[in-house]
PyMOL Python script that loads the backbone (N, CA, C, O; Angstrom):
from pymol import cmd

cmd.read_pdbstr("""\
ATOM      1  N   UNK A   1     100.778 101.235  94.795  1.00  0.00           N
ATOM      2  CA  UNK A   1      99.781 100.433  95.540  1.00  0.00           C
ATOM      3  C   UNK A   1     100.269 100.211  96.969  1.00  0.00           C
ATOM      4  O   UNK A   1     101.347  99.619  97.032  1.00  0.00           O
ATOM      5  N   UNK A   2      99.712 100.556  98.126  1.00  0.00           N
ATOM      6  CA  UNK A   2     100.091 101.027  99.410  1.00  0.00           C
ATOM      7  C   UNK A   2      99.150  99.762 100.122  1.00  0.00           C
ATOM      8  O   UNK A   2      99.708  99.073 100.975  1.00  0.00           O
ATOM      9  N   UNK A   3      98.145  99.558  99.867  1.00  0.00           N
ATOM     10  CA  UNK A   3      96.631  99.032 100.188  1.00  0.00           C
ATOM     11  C   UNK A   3      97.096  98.120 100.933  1.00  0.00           C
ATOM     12  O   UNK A   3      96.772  98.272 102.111  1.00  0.00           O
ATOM     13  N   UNK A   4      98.087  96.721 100.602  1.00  0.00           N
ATOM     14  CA  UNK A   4      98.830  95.789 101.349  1.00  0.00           C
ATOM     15  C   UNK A   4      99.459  96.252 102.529  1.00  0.00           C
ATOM     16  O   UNK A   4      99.183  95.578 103.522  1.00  0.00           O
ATOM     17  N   UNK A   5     100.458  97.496 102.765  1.00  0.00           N
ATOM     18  CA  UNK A   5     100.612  97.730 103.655  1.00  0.00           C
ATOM     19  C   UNK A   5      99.829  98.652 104.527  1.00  0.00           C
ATOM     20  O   UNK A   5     100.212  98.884 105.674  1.00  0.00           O
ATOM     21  N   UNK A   6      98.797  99.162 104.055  1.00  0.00           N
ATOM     22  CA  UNK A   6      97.860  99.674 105.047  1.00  0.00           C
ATOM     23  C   UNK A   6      97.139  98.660 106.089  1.00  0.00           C
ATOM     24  O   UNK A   6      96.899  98.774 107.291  1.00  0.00           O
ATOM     25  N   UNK A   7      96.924  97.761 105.280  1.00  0.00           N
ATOM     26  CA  UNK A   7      96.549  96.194 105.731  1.00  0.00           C
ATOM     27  C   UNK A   7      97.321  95.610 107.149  1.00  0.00           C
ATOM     28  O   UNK A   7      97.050  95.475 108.342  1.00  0.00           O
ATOM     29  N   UNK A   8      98.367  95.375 106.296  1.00  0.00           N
ATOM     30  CA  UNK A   8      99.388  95.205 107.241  1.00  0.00           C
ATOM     31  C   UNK A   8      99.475  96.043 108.772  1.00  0.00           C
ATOM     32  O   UNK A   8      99.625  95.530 109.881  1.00  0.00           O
ATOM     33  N   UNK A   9      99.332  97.443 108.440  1.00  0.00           N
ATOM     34  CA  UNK A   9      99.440  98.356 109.348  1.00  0.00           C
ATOM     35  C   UNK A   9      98.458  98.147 110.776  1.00  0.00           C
ATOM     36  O   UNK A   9      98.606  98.331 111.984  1.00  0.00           O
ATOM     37  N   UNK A  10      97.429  97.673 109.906  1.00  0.00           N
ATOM     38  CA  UNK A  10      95.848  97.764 110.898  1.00  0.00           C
ATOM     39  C   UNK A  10      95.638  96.443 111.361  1.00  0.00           C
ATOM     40  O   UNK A  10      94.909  96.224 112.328  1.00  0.00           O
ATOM     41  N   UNK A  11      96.310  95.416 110.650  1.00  0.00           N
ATOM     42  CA  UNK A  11      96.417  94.201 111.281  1.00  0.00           C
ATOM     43  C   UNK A  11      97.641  94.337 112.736  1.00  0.00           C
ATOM     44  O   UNK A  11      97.388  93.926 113.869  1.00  0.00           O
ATOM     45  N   UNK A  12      98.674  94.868 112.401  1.00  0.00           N
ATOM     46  CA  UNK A  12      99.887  94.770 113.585  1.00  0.00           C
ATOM     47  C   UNK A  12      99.179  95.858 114.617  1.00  0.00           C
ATOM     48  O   UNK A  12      98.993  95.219 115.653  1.00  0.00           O
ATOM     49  N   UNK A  13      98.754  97.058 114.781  1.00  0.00           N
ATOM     50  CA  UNK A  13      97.792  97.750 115.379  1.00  0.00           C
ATOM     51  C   UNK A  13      96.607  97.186 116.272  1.00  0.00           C
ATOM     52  O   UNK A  13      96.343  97.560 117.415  1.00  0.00           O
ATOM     53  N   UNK A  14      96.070  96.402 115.679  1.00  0.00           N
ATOM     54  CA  UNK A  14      94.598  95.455 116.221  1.00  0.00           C
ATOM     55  C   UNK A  14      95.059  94.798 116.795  1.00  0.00           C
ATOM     56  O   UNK A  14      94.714  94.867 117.975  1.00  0.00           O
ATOM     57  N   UNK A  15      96.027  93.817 116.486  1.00  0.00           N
ATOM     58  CA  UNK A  15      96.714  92.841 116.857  1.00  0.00           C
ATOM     59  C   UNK A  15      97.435  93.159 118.813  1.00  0.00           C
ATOM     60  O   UNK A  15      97.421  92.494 119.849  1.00  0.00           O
ATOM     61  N   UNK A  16      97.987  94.580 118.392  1.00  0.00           N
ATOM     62  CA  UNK A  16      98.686  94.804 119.569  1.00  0.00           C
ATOM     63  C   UNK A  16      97.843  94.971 120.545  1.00  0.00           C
ATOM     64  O   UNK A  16      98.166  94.867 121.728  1.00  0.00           O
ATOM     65  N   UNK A  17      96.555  95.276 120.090  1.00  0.00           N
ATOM     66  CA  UNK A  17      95.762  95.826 121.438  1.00  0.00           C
ATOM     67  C   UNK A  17      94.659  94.366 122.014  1.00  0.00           C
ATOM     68  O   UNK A  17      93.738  94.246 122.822  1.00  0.00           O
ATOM     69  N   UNK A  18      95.371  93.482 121.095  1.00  0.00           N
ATOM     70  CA  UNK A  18      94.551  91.922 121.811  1.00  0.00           C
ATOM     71  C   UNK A  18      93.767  90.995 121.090  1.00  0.00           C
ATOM     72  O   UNK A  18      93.436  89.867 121.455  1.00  0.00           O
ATOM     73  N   UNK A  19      93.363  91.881 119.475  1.00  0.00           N
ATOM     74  CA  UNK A  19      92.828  91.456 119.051  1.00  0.00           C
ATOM     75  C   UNK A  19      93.321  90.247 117.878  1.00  0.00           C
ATOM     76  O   UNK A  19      94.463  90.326 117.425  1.00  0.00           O
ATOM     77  N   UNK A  20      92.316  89.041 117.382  1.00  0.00           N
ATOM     78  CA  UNK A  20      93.314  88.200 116.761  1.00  0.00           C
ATOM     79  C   UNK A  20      92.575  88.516 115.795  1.00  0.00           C
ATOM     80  O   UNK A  20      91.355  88.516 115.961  1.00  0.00           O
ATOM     81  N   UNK A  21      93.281  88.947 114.242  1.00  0.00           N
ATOM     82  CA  UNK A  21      92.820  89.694 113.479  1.00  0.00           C
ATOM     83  C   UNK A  21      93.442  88.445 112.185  1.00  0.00           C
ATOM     84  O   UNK A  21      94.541  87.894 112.125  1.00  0.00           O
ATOM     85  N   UNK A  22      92.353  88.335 111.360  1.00  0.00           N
ATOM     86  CA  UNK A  22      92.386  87.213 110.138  1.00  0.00           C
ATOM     87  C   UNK A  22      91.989  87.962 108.541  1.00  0.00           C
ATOM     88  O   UNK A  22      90.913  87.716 107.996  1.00  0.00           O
ATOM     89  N   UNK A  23      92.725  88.621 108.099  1.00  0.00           N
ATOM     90  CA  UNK A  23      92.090  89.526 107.262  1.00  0.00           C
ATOM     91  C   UNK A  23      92.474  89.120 105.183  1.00  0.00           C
ATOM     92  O   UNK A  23      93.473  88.472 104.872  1.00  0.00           O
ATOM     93  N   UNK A  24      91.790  89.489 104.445  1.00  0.00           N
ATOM     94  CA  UNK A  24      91.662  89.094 103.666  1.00  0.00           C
ATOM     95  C   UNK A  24      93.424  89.245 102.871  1.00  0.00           C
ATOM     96  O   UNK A  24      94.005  90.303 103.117  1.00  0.00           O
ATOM     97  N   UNK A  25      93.983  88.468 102.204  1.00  0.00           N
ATOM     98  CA  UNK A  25      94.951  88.870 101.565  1.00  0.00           C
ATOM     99  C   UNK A  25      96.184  89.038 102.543  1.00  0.00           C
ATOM    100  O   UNK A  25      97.286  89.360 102.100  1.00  0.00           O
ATOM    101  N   UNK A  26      95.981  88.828 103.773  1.00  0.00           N
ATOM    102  CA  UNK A  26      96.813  89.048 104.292  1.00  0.00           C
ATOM    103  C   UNK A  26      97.446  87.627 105.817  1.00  0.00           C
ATOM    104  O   UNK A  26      98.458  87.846 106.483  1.00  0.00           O
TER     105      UNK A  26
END
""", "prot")
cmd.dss("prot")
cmd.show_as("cartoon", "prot")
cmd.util.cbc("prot")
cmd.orient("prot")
C-alpha cells in the first residue's frame, strides 16, 4: 500500500509551489 505516500508526495509538491494543501488522511 503506497497510496499514503503518494499522498504525501502531492501534498509536499503542491505545497512547494504555494499551495496550502489540506488533504484527506493526511
Amino acid at each position: 500500500e503506497i497510496q499514503g505516500d503518494v499522498r504525501d508526495q502531492l501534498k509536499t509538491l503542491l505545497e512547494s509551489k504555494g499551495h496550502k494543501v489540506k488533504l484527506a488522511g493526511g
